[in-house]
C-alpha positions as YAML, in Angstrom:
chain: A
units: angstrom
residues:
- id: 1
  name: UNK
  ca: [2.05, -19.93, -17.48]
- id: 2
  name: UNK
  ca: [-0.47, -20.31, -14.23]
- id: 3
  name: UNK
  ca: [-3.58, -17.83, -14.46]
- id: 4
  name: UNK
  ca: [-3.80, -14.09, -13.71]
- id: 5
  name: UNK
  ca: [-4.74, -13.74, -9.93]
- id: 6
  name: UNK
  ca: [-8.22, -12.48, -11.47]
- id: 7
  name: UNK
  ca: [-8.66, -15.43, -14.04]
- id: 8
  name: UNK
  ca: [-7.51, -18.23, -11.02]
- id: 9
  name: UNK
  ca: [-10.61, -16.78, -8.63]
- id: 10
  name: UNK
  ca: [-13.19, -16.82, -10.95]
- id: 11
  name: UNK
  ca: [-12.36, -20.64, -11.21]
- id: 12
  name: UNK
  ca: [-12.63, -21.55, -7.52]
- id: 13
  name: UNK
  ca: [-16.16, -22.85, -6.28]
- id: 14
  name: UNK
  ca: [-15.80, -21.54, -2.66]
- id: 15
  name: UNK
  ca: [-14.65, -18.30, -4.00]
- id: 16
  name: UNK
  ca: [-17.19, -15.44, -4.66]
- id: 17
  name: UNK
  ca: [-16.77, -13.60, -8.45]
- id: 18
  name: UNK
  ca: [-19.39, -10.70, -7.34]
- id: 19
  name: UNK
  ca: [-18.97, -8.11, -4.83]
- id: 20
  name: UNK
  ca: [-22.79, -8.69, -3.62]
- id: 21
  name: UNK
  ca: [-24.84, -5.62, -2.33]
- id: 22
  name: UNK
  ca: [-22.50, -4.53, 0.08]
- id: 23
  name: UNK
  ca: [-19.17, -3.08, -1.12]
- id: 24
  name: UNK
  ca: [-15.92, -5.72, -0.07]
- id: 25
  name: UNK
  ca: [-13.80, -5.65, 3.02]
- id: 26
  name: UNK
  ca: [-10.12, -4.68, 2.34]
- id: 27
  name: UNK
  ca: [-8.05, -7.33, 3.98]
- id: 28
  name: UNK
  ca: [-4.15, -6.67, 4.64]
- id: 29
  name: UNK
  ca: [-2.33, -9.31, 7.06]
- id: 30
  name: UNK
  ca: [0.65, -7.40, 7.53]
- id: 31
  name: UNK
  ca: [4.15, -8.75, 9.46]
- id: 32
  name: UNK
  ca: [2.63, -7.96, 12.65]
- id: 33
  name: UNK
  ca: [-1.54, -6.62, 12.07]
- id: 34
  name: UNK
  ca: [-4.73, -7.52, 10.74]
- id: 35
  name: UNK
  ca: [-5.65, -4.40, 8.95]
- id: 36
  name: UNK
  ca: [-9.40, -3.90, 7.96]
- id: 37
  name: UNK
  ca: [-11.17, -1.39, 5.98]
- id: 38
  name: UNK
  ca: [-14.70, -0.77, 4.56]
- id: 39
  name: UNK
  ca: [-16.57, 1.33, 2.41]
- id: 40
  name: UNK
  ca: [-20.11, 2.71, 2.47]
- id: 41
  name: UNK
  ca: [-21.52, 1.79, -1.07]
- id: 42
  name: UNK
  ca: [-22.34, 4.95, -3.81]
- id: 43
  name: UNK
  ca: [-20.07, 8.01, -4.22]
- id: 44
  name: UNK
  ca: [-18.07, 9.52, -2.74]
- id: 45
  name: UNK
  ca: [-16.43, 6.73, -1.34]
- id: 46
  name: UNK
  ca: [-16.61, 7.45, 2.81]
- id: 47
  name: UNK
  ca: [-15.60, 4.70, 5.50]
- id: 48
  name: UNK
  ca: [-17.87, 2.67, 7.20]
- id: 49
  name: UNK
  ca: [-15.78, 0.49, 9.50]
- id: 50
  name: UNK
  ca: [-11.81, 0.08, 10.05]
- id: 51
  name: UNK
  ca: [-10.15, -2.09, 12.59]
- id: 52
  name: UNK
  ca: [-6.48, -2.77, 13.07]
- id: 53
  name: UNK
  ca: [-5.53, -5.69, 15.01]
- id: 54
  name: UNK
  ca: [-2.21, -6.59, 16.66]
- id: 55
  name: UNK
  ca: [-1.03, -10.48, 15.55]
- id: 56
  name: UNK
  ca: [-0.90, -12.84, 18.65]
- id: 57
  name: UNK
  ca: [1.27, -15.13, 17.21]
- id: 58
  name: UNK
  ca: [3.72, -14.76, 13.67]
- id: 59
  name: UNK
  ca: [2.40, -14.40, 10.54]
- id: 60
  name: UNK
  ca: [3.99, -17.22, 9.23]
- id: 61
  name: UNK
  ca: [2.13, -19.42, 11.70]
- id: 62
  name: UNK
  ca: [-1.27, -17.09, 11.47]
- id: 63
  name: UNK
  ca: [-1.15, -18.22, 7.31]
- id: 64
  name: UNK
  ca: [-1.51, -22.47, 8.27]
- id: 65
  name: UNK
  ca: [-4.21, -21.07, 11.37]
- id: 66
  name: UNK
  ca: [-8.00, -20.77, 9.59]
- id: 67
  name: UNK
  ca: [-9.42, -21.05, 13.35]
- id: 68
  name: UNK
  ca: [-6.50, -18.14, 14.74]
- id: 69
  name: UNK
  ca: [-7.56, -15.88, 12.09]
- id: 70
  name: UNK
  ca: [-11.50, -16.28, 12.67]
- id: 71
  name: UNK
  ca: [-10.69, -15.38, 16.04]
- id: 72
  name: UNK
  ca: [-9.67, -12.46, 14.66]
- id: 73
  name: UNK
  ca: [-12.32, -11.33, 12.72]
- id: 74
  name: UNK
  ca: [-14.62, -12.12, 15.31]
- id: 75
  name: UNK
  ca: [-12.75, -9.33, 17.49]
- id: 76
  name: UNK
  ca: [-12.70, -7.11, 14.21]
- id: 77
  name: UNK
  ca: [-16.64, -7.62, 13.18]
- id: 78
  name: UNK
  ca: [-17.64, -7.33, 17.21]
- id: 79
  name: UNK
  ca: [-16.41, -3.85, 17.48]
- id: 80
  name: UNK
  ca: [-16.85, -2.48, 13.49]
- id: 81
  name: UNK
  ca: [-19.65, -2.41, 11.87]
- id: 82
  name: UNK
  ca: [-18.38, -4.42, 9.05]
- id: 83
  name: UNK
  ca: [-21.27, -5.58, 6.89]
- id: 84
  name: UNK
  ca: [-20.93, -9.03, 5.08]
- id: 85
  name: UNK
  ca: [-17.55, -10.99, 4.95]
- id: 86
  name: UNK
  ca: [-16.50, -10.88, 1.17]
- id: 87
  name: UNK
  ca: [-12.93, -9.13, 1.00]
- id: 88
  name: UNK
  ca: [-10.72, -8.17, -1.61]
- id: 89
  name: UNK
  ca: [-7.29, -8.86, -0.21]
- id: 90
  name: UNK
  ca: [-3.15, -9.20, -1.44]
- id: 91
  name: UNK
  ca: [-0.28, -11.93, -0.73]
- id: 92
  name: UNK
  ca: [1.99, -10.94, 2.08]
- id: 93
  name: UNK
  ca: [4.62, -9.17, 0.38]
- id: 94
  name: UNK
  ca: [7.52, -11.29, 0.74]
- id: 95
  name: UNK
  ca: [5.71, -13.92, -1.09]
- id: 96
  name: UNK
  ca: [5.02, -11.75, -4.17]
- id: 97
  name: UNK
  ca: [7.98, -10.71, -6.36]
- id: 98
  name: UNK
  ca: [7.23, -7.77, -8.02]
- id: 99
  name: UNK
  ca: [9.13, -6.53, -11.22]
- id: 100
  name: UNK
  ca: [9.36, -3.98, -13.79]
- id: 101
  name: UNK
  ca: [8.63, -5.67, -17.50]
- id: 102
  name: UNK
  ca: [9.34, -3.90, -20.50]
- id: 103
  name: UNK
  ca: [7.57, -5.80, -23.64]
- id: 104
  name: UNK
  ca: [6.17, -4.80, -27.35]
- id: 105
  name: UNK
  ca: [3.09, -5.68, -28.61]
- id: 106
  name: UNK
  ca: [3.10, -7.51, -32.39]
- id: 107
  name: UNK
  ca: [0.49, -6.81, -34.81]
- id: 108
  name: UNK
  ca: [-3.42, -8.15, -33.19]
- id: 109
  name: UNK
  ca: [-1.62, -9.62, -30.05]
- id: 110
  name: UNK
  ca: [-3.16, -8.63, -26.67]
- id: 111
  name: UNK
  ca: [-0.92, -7.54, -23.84]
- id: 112
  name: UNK
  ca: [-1.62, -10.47, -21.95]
- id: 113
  name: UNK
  ca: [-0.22, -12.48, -24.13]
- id: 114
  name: UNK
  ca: [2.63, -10.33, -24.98]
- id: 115
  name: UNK
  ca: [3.52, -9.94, -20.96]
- id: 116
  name: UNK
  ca: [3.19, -13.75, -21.15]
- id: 117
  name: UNK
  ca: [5.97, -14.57, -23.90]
- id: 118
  name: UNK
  ca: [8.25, -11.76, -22.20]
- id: 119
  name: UNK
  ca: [8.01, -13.86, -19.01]
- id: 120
  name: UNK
  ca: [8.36, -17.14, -20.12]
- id: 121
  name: UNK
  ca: [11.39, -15.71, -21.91]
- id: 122
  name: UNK
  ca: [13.21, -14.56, -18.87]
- id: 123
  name: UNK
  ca: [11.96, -17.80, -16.57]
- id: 124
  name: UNK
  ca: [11.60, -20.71, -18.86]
- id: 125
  name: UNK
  ca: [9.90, -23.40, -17.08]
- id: 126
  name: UNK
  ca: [9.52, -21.94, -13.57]
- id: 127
  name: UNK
  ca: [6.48, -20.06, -14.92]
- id: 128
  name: UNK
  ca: [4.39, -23.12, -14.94]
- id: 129
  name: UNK
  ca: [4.51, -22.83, -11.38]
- id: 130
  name: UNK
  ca: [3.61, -19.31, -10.85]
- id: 131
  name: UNK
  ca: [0.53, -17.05, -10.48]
- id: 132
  name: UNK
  ca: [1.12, -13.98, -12.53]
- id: 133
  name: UNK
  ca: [-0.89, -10.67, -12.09]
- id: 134
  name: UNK
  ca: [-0.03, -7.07, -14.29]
- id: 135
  name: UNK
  ca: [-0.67, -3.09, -14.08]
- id: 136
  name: UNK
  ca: [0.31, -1.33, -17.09]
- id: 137
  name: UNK
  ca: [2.72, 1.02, -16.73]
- id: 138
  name: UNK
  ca: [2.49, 4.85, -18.57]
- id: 139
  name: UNK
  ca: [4.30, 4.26, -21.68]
- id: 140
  name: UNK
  ca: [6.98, 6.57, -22.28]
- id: 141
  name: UNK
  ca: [6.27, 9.70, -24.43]
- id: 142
  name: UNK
  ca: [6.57, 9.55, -28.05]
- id: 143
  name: UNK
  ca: [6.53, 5.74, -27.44]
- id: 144
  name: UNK
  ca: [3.80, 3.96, -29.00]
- id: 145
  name: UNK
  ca: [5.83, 0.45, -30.09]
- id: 146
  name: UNK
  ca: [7.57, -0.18, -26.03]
- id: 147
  name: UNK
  ca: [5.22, -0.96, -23.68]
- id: 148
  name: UNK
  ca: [5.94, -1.69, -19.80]
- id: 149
  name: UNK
  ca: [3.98, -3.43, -16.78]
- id: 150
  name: UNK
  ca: [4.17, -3.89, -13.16]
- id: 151
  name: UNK
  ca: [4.19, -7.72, -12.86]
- id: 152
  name: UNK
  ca: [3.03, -9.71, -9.88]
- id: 153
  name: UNK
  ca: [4.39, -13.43, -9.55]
- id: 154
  name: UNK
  ca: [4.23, -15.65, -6.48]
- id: 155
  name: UNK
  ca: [3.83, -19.66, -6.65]
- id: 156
  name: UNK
  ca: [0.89, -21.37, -7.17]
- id: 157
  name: UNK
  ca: [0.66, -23.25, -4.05]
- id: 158
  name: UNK
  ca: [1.18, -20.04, -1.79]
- id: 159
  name: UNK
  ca: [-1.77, -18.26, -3.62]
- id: 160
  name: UNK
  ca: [-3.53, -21.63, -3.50]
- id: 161
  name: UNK
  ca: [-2.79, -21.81, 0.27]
- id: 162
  name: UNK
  ca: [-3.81, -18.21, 0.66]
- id: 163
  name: UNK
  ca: [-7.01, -18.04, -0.71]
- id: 164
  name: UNK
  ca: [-8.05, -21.03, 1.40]
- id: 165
  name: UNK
  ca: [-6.89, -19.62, 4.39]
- id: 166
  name: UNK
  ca: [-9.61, -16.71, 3.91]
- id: 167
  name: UNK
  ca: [-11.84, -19.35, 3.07]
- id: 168
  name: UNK
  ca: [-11.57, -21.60, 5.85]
- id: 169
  name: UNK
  ca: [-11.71, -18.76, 7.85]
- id: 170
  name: UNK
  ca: [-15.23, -17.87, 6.66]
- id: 171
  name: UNK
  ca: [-14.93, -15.08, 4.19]
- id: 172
  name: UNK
  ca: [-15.28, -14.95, 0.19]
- id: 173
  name: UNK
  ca: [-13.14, -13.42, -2.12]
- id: 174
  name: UNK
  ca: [-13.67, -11.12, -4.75]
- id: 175
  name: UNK
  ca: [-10.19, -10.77, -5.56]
- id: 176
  name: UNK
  ca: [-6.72, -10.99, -5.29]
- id: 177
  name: UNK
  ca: [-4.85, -7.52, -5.96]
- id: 178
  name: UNK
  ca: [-1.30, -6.26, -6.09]
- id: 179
  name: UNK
  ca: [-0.25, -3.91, -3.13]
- id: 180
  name: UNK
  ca: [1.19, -1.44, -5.49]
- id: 181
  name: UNK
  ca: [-2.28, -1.21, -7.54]
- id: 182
  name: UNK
  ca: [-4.33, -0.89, -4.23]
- id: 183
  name: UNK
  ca: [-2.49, 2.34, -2.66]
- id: 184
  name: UNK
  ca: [-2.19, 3.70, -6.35]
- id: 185
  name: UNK
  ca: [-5.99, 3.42, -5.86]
- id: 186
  name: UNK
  ca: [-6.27, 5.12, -2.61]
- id: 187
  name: UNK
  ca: [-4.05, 8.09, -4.09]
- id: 188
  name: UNK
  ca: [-5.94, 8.91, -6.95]
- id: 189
  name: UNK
  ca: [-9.21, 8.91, -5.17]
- id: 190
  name: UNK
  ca: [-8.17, 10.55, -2.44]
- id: 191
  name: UNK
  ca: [-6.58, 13.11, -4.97]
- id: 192
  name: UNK
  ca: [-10.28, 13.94, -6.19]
- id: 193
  name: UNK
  ca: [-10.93, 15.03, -3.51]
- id: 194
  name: UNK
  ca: [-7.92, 17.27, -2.21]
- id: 195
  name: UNK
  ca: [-6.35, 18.13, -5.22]
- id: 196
  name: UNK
  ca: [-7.22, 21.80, -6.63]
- id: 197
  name: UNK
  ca: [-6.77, 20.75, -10.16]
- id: 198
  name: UNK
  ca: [-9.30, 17.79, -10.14]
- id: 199
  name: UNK
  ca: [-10.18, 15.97, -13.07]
- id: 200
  name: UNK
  ca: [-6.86, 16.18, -13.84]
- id: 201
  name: UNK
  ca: [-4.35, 14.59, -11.45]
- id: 202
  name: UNK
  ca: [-1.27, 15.33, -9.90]
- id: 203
  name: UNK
  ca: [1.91, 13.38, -10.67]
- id: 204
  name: UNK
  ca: [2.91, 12.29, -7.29]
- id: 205
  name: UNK
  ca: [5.56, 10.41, -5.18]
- id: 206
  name: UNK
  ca: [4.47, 8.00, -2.56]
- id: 207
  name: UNK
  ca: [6.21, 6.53, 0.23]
- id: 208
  name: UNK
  ca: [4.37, 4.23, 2.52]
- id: 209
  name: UNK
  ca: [6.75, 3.30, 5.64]
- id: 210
  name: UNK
  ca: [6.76, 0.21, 6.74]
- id: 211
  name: UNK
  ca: [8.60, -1.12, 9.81]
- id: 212
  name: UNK
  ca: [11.80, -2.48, 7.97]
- id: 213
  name: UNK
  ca: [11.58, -1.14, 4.68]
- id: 214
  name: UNK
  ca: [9.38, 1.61, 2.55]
- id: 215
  name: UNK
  ca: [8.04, 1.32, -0.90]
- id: 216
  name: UNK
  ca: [8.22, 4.87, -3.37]
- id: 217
  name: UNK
  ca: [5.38, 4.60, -5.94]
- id: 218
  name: UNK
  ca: [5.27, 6.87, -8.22]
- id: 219
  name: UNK
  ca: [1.92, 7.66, -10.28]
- id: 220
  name: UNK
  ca: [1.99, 9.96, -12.92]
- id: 221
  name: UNK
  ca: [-1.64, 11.60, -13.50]
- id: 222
  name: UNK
  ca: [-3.54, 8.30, -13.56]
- id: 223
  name: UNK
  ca: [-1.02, 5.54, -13.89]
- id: 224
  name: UNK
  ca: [1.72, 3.67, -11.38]
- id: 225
  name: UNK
  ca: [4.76, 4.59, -13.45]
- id: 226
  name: UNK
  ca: [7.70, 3.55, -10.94]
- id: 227
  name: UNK
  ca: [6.96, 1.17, -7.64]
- id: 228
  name: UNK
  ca: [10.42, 0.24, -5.62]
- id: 229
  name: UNK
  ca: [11.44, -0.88, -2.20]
- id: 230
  name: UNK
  ca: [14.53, 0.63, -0.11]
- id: 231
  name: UNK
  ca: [15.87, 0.11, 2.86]
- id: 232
  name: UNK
  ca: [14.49, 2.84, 4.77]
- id: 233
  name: UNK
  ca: [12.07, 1.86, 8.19]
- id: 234
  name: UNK
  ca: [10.37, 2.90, 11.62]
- id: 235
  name: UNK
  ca: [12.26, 0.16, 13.38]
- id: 236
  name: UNK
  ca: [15.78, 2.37, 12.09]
- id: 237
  name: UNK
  ca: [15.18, 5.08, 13.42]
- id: 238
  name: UNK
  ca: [14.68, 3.60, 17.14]
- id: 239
  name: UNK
  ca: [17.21, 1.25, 16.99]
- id: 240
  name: UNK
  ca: [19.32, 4.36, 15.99]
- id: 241
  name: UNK
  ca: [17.85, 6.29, 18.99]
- id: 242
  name: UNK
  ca: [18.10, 3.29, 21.16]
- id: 243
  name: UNK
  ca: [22.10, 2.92, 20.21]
- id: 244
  name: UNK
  ca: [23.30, 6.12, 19.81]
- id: 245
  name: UNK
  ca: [21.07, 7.48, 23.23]
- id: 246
  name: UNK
  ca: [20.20, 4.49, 25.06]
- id: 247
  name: UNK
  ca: [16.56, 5.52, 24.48]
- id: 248
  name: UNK
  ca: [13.40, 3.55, 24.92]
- id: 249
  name: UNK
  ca: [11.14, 3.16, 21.96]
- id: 250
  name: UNK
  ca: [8.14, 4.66, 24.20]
- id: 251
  name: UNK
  ca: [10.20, 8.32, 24.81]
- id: 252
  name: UNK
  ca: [11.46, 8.09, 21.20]
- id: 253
  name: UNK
  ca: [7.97, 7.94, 19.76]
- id: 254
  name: UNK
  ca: [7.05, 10.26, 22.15]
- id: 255
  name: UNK
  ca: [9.29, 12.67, 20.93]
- id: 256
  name: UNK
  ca: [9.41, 11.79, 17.09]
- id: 257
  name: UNK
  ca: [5.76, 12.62, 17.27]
- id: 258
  name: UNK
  ca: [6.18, 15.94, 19.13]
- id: 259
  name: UNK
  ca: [3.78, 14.18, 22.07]
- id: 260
  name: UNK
  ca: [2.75, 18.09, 24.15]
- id: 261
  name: UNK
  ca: [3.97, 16.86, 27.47]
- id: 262
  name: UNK
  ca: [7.11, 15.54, 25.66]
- id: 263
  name: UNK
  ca: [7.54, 18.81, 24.08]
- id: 264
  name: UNK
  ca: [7.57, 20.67, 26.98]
- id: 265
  name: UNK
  ca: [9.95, 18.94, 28.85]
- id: 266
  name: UNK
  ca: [12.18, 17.43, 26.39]
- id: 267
  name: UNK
  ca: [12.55, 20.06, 23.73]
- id: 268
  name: UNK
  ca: [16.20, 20.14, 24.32]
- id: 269
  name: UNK
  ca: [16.58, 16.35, 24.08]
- id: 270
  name: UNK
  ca: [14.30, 16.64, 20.90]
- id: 271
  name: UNK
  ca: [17.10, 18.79, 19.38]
- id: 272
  name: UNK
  ca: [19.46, 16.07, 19.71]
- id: 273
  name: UNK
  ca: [16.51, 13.14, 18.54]
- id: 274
  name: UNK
  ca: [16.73, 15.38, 15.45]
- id: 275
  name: UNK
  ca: [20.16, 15.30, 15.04]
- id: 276
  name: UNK
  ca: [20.87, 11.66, 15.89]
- id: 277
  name: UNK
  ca: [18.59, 10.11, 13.31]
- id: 278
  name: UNK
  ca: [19.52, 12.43, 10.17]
- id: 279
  name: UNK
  ca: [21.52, 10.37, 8.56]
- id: 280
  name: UNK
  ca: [18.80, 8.11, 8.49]
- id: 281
  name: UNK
  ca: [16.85, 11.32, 6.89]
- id: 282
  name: UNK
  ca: [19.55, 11.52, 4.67]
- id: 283
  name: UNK
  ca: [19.50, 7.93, 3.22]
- id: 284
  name: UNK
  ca: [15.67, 8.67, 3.07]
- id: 285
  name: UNK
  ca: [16.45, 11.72, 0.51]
- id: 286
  name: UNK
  ca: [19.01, 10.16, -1.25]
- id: 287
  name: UNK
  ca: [16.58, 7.55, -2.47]
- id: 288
  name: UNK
  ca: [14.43, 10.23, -3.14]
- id: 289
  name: UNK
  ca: [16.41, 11.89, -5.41]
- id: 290
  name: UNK
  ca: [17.88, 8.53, -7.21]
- id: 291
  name: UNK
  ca: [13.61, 8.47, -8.07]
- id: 292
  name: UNK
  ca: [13.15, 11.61, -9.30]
- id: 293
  name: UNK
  ca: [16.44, 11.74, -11.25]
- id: 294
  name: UNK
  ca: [15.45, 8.17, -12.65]
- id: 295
  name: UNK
  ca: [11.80, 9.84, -13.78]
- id: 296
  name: UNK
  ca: [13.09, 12.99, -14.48]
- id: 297
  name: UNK
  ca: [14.88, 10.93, -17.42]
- id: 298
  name: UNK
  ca: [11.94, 9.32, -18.52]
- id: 299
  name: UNK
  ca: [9.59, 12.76, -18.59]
- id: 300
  name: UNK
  ca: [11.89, 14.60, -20.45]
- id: 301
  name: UNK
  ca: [12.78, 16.38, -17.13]
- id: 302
  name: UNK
  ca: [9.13, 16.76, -15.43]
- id: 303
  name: UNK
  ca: [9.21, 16.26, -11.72]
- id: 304
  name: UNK
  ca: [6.74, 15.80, -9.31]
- id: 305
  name: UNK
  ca: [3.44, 17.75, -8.51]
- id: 306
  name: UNK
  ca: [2.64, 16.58, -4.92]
- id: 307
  name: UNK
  ca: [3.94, 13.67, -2.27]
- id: 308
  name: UNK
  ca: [1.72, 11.51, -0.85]
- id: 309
  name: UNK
  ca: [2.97, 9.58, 2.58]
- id: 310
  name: UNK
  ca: [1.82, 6.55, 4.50]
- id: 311
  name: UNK
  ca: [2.47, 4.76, 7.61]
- id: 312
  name: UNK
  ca: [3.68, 5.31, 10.59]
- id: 313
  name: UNK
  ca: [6.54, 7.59, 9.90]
- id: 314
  name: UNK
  ca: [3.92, 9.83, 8.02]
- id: 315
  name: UNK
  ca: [2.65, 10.88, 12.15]
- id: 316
  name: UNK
  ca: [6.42, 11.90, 12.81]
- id: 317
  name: UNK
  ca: [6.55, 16.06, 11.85]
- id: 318
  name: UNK
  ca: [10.68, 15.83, 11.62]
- id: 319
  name: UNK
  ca: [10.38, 13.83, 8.48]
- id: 320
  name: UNK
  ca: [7.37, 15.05, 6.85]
- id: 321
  name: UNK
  ca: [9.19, 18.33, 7.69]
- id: 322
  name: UNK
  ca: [11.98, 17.34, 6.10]
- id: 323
  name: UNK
  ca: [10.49, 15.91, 3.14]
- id: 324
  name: UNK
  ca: [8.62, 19.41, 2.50]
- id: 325
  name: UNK
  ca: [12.35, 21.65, 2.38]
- id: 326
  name: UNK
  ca: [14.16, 19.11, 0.09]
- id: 327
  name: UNK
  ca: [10.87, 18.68, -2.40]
- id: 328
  name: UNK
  ca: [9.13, 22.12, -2.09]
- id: 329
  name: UNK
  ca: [5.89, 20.52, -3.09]
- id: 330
  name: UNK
  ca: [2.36, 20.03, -1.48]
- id: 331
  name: UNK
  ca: [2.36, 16.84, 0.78]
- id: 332
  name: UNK
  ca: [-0.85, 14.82, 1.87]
- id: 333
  name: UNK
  ca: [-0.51, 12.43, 4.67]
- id: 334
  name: UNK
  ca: [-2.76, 9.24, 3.29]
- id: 335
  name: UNK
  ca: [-5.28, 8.45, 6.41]
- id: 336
  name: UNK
  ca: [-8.29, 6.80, 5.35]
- id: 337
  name: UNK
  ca: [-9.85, 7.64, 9.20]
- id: 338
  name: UNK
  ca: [-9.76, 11.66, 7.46]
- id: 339
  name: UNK
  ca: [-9.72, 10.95, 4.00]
- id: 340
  name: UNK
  ca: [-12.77, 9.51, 4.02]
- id: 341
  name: UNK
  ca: [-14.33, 10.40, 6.94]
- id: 342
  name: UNK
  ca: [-18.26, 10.72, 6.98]
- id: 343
  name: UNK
  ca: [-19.81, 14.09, 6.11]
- id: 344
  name: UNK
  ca: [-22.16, 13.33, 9.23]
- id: 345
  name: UNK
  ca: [-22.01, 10.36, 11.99]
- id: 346
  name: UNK
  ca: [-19.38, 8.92, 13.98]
- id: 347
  name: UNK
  ca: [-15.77, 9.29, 12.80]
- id: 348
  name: UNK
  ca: [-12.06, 6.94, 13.81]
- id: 349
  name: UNK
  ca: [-9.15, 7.91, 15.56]
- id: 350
  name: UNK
  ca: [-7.12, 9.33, 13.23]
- id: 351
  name: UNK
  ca: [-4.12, 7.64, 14.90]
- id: 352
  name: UNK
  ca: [-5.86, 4.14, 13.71]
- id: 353
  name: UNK
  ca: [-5.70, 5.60, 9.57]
- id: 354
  name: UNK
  ca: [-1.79, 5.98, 9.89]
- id: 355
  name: UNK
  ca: [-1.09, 2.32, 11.55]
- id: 356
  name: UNK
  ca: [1.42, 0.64, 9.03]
- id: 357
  name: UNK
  ca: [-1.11, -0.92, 6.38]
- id: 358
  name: UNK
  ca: [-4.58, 0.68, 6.97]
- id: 359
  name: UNK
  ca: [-3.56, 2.77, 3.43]
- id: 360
  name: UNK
  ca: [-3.29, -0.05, 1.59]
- id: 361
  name: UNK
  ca: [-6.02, -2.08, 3.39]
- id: 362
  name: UNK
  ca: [-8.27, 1.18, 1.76]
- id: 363
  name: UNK
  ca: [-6.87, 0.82, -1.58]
- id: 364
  name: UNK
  ca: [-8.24, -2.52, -1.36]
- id: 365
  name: UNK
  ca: [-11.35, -1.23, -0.12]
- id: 366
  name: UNK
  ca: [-11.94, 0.77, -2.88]
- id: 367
  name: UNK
  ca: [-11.76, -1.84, -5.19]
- id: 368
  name: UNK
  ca: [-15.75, -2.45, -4.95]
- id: 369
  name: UNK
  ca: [-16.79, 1.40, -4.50]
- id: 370
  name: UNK
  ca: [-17.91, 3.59, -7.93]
- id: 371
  name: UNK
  ca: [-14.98, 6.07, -8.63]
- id: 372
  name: UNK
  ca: [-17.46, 8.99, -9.72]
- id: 373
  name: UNK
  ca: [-16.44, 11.72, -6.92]
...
């Protein structure tokens, strides 16, 4: 088996082990921005600089272009004031397959090495070629002998390729994470600071929309229990609306985000957005429920205490509406720009903190910050 993400870094001389004085700048090169986010060091964690940056070119071509991505930065750094240039960062999701691993530790052995002969027995020889990387799972109650993980793979020449990519572009790297572990992160410390019942922690659904597709996460108290993918997306619900109504993206997002001057004039065609896209809301719920019923199974019938939501669907009432009558639980929209605003001093646009991948750029963030709240 190829090293842990963790174990791989450590090994490369252009790579920096140590977050240095400053804490690290969370990196996320998402399918169409350059997502940036940065803590001030000490506790509580509060943001120092964010950035979001729209791709000029693919990100497939942006991954072989050190010099495209400096350019980048450059733009980033010139209007943040991002302090040094060591990031933790992730692989682009489609190059990381992510599974569910269910193993059992013998007598002295480690869990590395257990998740290590699980995976070697399910891929045989293509592990030589991978880069593996693990979260352990909550084990299920009672359950002392089964054991599960989150497991990152992705091939060794695509993490290789990565890493030097940051490099080449200037910047050091403290680590590699796993997308699920960094917005796990971001929940549970922005939990300690929003949730009544703090130390303890709320179990809690996440959905972070993408453009395509969402991920549900769900963390129970401390731990990532449950991370999937389904095929629920912004760019639906306007192709619905663009379909069914012949209507441009700019009025739909307009209206899907209750805009005032759309409101007043539209209200009537904002009856009929509503009632266009809900079977799109209705997919949405039925994964929903397939997670909770899945959980419920697992917690000997415990449910959810709270739902956390990211992205850009998050800014769209109708389906955090929504959301709130089917689950009849607290929800938190995950924006880093309030989150973890400043007490004092300048503060972002919240629209900025609900662009596609800032929460997970934070969870990255927050790799380098001291979790005492």
């Amino acid at each position: 088996m190829s090293a842990l993400f963790s174990s791989l870094i450590s090994r490369l001389p252009w790579v920096s082990p140590a977050l240095g004085s400053a804490p690290p700048i969370g990196l996320y090169l998402g399918p169409d921005r350059l997502d940036l986010v940065q803590m001030n060091g000490g506790a509580p964690a509060c943001l120092r600089a964010m950035s979001s940056i729209a791709l000029p070119e693919a990100r497939e071509q942006l991954l072989g272009d050190p010099a495209g991505l400096r350019a980048l930065l450059r733009q980033a750094f010139a209007s943040e004031p991002f302090r040094g240039k060591t990031v933790v960062s992730c692989l682009p999701a489609d190059q990381v397959k992510i599974l569910s691993l269910s193993y059992a530790l013998a007598d002295g052995q480690t869990d590395d090495l257990a998740v290590a002969a699980e995976l070697r027995g399910r891929l045989q020889d293509e592990l030589d070629e991978m880069v593996v990387d693990y979260m352990p799972l909550r084990r299920d109650e009672g359950d002392t002998a089964e054991r599960e993980a989150l497991v990152a793979l992705a091939p060794r020449t695509q993490v290789m390729a990565y890493l030097h990519l940051l490099s080449d572009a200037g910047l050091k790297v403290a680590a590699l994470d796993i997308g699920p572990a960094a917005l796990t992160r971001c929940v549970k410390r922005t939990s300690a600071r929003h949730f009544p019942g703090f130390p303890a922690m709320p179990n809690a659904l996440l959905i972070n929309f993408g453009a395509e597709s969402s991920y549900l996460t769900v963390i129970w108290g401390r731990r990532t229990v449950l991370d999937r993918v389904i095929g629920f997306g912004e760019s639906r619900l306007f192709e619905r609306l663009k379909t069914v109504l012949d209507m441009p993206r700019e009025l739909s997002l307009r209206i899907l985000c209750r805009d005032e001057e759309a409101s007043a004039s539209k209200a009537e065609g904002r009856g009929i957005v509503e009632e266009v896209i809900k079977p799109d809301l209705n997919l949405l719920h039925q994964e929903i429920s397939k997670t909770l019923v899945y959980m419920a199974s697992r917690t000997r019938g415990k449910s959810i205490d709270a739902l956390f939501l990211a992205g850009p669907v998050a800014r769209y009432p109708i389906v955090v509406e929504s959301l709130q009558q089917i689950l009849k639980v607290p929800v938190h929209i995950l924006n880093p720009a309030v989150d973890f605003a400043p007490p004092i001093g300048r503060r972002h646009d919240e629209a900025l903190g609900t662009t596609a991948g800032m929460a997970l750029a934070a969870g990255l963030a927050l790799r380098g910050v001291p979790e005492n709240e």
